[in-house]
C-alpha positions as CSV (number, residue, x, y, z in Angstrom):
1,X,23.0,4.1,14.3
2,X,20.6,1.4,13.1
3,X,23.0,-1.2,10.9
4,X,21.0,-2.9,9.1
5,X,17.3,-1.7,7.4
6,X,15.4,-4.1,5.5
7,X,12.5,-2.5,3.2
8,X,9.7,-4.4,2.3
9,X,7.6,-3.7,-0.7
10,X,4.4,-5.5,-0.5
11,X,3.1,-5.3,-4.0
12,X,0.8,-8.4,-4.4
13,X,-2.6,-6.6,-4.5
14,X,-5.0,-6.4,-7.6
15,X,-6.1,-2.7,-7.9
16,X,-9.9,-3.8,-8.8
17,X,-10.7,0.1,-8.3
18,X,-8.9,1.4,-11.3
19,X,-10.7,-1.7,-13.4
20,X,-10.4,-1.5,-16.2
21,X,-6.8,0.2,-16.2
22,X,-5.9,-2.3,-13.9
23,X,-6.4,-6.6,-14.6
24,X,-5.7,-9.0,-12.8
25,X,-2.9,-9.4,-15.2
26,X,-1.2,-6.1,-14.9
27,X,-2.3,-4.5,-11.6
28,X,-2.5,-1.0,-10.1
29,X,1.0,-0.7,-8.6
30,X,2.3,-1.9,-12.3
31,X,0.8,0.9,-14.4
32,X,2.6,4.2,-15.7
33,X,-0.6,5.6,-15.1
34,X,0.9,9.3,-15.5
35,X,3.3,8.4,-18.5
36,X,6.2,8.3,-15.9
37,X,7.5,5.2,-13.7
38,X,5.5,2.9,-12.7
39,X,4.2,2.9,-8.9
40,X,5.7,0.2,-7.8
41,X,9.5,1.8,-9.5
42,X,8.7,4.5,-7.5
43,X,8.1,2.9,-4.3
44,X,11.7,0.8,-5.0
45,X,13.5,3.9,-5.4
46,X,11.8,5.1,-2.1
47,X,13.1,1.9,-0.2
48,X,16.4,2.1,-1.9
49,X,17.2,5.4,-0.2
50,X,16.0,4.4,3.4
51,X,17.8,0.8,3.2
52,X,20.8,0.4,5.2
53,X,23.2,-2.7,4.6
54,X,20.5,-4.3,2.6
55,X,18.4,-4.2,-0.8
56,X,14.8,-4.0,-0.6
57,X,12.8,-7.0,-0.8
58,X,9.5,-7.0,-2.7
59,X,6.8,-9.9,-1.6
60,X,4.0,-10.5,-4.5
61,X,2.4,-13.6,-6.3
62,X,4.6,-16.0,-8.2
63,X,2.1,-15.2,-11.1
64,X,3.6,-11.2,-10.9
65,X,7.1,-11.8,-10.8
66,X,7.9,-11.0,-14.0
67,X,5.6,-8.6,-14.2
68,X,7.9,-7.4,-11.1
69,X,10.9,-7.9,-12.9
70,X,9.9,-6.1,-16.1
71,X,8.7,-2.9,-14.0
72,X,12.0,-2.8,-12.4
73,X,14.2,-3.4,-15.8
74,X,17.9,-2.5,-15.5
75,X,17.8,-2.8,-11.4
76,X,18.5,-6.6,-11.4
77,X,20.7,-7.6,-8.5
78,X,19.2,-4.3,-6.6
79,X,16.3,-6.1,-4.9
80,X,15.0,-9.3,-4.0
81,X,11.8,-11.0,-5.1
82,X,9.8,-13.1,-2.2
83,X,6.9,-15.3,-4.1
84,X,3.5,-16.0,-2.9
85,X,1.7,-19.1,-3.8
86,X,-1.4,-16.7,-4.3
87,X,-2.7,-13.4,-2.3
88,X,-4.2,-14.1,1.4
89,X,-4.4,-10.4,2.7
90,X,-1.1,-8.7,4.9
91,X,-0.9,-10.8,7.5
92,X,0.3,-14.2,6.2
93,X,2.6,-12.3,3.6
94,X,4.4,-10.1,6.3
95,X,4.8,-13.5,8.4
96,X,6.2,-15.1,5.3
97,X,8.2,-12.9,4.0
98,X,10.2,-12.1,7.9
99,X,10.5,-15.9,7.9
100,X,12.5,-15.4,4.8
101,X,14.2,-12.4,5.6
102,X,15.3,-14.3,9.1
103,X,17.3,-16.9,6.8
104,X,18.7,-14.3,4.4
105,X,19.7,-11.0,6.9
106,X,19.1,-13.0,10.7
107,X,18.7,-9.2,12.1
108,X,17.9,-5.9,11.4
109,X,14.8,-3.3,11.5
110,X,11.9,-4.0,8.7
111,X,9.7,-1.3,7.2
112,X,7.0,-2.7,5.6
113,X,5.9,-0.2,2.6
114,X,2.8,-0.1,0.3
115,X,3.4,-0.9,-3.5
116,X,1.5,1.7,-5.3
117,X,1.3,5.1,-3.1
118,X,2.0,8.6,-3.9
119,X,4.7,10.3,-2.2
120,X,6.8,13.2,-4.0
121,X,8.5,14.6,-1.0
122,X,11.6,11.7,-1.0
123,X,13.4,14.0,1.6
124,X,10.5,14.0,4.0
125,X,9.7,10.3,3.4
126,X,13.5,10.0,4.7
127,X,13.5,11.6,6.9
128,X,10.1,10.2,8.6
129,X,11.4,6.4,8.1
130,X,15.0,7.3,9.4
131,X,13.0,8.3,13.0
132,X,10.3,5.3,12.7
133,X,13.0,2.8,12.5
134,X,15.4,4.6,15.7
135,X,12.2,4.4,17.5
136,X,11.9,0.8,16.5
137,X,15.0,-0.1,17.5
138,X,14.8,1.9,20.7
139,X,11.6,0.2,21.9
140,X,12.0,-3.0,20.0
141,X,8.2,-2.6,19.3
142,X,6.2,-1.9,15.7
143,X,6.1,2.2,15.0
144,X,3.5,3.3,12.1
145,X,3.7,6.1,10.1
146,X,0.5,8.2,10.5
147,X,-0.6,11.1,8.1
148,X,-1.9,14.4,9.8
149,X,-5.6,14.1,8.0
150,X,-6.4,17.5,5.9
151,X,-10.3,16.4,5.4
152,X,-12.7,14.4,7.0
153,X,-11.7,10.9,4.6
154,X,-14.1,8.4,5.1
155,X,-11.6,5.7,2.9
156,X,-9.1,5.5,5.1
157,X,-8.5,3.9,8.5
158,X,-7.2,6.3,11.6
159,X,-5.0,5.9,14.4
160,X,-5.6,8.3,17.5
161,X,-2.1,8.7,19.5
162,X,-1.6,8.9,23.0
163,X,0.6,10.0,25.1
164,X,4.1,11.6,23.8
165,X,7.6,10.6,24.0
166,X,10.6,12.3,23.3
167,X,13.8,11.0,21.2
168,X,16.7,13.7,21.0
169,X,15.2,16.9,19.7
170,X,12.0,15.3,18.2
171,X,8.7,13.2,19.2
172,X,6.9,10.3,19.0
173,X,3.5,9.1,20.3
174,X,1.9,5.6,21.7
175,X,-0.7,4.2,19.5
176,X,-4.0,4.7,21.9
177,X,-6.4,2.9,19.4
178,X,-6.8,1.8,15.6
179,X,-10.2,2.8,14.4
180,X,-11.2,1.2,10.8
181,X,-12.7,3.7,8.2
182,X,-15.2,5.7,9.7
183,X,-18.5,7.5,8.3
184,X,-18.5,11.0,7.4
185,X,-19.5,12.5,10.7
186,X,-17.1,10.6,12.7
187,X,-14.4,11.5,10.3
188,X,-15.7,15.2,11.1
189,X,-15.1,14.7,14.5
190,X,-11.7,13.1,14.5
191,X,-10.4,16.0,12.4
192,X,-11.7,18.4,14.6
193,X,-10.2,16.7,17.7
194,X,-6.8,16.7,16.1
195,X,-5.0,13.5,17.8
196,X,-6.3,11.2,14.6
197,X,-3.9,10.6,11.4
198,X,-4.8,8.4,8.5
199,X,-3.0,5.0,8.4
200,X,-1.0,4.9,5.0
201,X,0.4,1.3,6.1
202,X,3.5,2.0,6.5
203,X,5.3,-0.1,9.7
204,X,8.4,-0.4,11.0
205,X,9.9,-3.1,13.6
206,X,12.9,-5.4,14.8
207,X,12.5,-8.7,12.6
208,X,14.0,-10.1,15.6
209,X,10.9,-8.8,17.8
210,X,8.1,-9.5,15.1
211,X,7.8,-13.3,15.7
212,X,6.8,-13.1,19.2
213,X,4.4,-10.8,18.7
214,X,2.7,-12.8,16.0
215,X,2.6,-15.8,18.2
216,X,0.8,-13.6,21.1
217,X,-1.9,-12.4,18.5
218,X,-2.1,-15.0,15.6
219,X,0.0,-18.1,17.3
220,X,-1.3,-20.8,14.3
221,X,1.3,-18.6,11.7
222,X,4.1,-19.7,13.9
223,X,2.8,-23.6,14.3
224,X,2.0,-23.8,11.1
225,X,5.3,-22.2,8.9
226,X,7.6,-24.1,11.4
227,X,8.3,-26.6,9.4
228,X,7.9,-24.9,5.6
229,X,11.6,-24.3,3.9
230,X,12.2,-21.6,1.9
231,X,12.3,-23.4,-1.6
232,X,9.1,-25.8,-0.4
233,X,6.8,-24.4,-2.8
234,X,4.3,-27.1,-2.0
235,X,4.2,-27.0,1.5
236,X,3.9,-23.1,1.6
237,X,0.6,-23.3,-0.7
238,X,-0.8,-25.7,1.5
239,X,0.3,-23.3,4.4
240,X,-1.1,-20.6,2.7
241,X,-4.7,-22.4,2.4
242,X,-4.5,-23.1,5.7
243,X,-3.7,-19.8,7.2
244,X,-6.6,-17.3,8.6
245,X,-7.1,-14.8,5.8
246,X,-6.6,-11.2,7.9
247,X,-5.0,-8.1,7.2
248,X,-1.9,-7.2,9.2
249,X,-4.0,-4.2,10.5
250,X,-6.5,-6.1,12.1
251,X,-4.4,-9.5,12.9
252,X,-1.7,-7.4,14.7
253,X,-2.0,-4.0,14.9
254,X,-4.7,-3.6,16.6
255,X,-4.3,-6.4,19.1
256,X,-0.8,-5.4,20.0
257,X,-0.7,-3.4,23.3
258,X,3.4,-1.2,23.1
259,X,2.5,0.7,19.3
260,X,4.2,3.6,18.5
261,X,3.5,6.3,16.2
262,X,5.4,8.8,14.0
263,X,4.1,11.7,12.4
264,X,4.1,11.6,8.3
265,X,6.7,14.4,7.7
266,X,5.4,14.0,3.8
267,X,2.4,14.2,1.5
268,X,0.9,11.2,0.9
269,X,-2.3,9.8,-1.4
270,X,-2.6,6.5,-1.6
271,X,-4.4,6.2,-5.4
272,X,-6.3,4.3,-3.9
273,X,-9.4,5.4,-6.7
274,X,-10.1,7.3,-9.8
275,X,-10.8,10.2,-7.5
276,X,-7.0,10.3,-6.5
277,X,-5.6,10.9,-9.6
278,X,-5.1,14.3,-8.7
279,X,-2.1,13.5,-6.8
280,X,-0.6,11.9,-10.6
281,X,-1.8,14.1,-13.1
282,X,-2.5,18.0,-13.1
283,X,-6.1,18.8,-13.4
284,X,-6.9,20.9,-16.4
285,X,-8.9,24.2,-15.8
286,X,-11.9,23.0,-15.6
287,X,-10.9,20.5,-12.5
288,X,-10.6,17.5,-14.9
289,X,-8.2,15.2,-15.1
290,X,-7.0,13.6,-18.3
291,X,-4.9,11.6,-20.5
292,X,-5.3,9.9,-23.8
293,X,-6.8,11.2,-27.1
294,X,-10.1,13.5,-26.6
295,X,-12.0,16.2,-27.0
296,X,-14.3,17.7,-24.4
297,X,-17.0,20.5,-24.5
298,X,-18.4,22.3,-21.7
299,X,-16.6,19.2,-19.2
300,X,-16.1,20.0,-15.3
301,X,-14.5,18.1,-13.1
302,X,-14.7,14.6,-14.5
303,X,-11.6,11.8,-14.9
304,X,-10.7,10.9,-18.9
305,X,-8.5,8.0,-19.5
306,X,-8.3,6.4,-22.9
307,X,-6.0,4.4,-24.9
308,X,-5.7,5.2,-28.5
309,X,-9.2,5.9,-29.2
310,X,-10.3,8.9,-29.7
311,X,-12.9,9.9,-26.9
312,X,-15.7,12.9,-27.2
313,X,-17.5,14.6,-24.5
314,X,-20.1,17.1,-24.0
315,X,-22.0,18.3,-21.0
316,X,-20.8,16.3,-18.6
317,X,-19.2,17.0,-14.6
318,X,-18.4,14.9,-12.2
319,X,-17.8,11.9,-14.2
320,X,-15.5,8.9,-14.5
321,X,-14.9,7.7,-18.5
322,X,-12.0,5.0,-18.7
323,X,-11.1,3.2,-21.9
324,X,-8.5,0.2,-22.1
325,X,-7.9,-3.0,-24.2
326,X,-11.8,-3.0,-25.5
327,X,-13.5,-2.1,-22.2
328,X,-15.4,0.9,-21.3
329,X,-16.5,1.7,-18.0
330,X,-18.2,5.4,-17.3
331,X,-19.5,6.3,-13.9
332,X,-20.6,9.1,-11.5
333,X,-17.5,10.0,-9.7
334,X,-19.5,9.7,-6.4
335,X,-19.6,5.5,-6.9
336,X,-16.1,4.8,-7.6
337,X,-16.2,2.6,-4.7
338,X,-18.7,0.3,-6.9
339,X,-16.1,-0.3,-9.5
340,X,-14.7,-3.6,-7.1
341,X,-18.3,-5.0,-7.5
342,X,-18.1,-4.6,-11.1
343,X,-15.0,-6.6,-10.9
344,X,-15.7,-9.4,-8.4
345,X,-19.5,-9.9,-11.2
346,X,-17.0,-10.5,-13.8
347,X,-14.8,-13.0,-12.0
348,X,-17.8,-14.8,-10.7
349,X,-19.2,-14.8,-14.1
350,X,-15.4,-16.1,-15.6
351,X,-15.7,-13.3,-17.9
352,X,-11.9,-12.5,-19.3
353,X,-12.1,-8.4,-18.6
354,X,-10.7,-8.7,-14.8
């Protein structure tokens, strides 16, 4: 029996693919996007249950947390908020946040969790962590999560297992290869073959194991945070500026020889775009998914999100329409992925509807 397990909520990201539902001033993972708790509530109440002798800790930017601190009203004293001077992608966060979590708990098994996924099945997301983190421990190596892919996804990022291992009555795999998001024919191929699962970024490993790994793959984190205390808010935004902007995916993960893999005994979407709403909200008869104020005629398979407006249609399918706060954006549901472009204009631009 593990004693101690440390959840980690990473929640710092800006959700520029549900613009404009989602600003830079209230992002993705902060949104009751189906009317019920937020994502990011649902992802504490997730860590809550798999935490052992410990409260989750949630990393973000100091400019969120009291946007953290609102979406998790009534559960002060439950968690603990780790600031970032500003976002730098996954790597520099996870390294940041461990260095913090080695002056706070010294020991124990992390599980790094995404801030704004789906999951309803809390049993089977349980039960999945509960074996990531004994193979954790048991190997003192990192163990992902990996989602047995349904369709060929060209969005997310695959990891093809290797060989398998056995722990008690149950298996686990080594990580043969990280492969980032592939094209629709390779995806084919990789469902077909049936040794590939989608990477929901999800990991799990000793904190006591993590530092040496980061100083065989990305050794300037460790030279560089040696000297940065806790409360030195200055010397971590220099740090920060100074650190190699890469994902934890690509910094470690894929360098990182002894991987382990555990199979997703859940459902899983990561909302990552208007075309995962599914997962949150019911689709109507006619495939669509809605919520606000509307009326539609002769309307297939299309996403409708308003505010208080009322909003009309007629003759469409396959569309996105979403209405917030003054901005409307409507687009074939095929070029979701172009929303972020719409986003990064405006910011370039200074205009104030990021």
């Amino acid at each position: 029996m593990v004693e101690k397990v440390i959840p980690l909520i990473i929640a710092g990201g800006k959700g520029s693919r549900f613009w404009p539902l989602s600003r830079e001033n209230c992002p993705k993972q902060f949104l009751s996007i189906d009317g019920g708790d937020s994502l990011l509530k649902r992802a504490f109440l997730r860590a809550q249950a798999i935490a052992v002798n410990a409260v989750p800790y949630i990393i973000a930017g100091e400019d969120q947390r009291e946007l953290v601190c609102a979406a998790l009203s009534g559960e002060e004293g439950n968690y603990q908020f780790i600031g970032e001077p500003f976002g730098n992608n996954t790597a520099v966060a996870v390294f940041w946040a461990c260095k913090c979590l080695k002056e706070k708990e010294e020991r124990g098994i992390v599980a790094v969790l995404p801030s704004d996924h789906q999951i309803p099945d809390q049993e089977g997301f349980a039960g999945t962590l509960k074996k990531a983190v004994e193979v954790a421990d048991l190997k003192q190596s990192i163990v992902v999560i990996g989602v047995t892919p349904h369709y060929p996804a060209t969005g997310y990022g695959y990891v093809e297992r290797g060989r398998k291992e056995h722990l008690e009555n149950d298996t686990y795999y080594h990580v043969h290869r990280f492969v980032e998001k592939p094209h629709r024919e390779k995806a084919r191929r990789y469902l077909k073959k049936g040794t590939y699962h989608w990477n929901c970024g999800m990991s799990v490993f000793p904190l006591s194991a993590i530092f040496d790994i980061f100083d065989r793959h990305l050794p300037s984190f460790g030279q560089k945070f040696a000297d940065i205390g806790l409360y030195d808010q200055e010397g971590l935004a220099r740090t920060y500026r100074e650190s190699e902007n890469v994902s934890f995916d690509v910094g470690i993960l894929e360098k990182e020889k002894e991987t382990y893999l555990v199979e997703a005994g859940f459902r899983w979407d990561d909302v990552g775009s208007y075309n995962s709403l599914g997962s949150l909200i019911r689709p109507d008869e006619q495939l669509n998914i809605v919520k606000g104020n509307h009326i539609l005629k002769d309307v297939r398979n299309s996403v409708i999100l308003t505010d208080n407006r009322l909003c009309a249609v007629i003759g469409m399918k396959d569309v996105v329409i979403a209405e917030d706060h003054g901005v409307l954006l409507i687009c074939p549901r095929r070029r979701v992925e172009e929303i972020k472009e719409i986003v990064a204009a405006l910011k370039d631009e200074n205009q104030t509807y990021q």
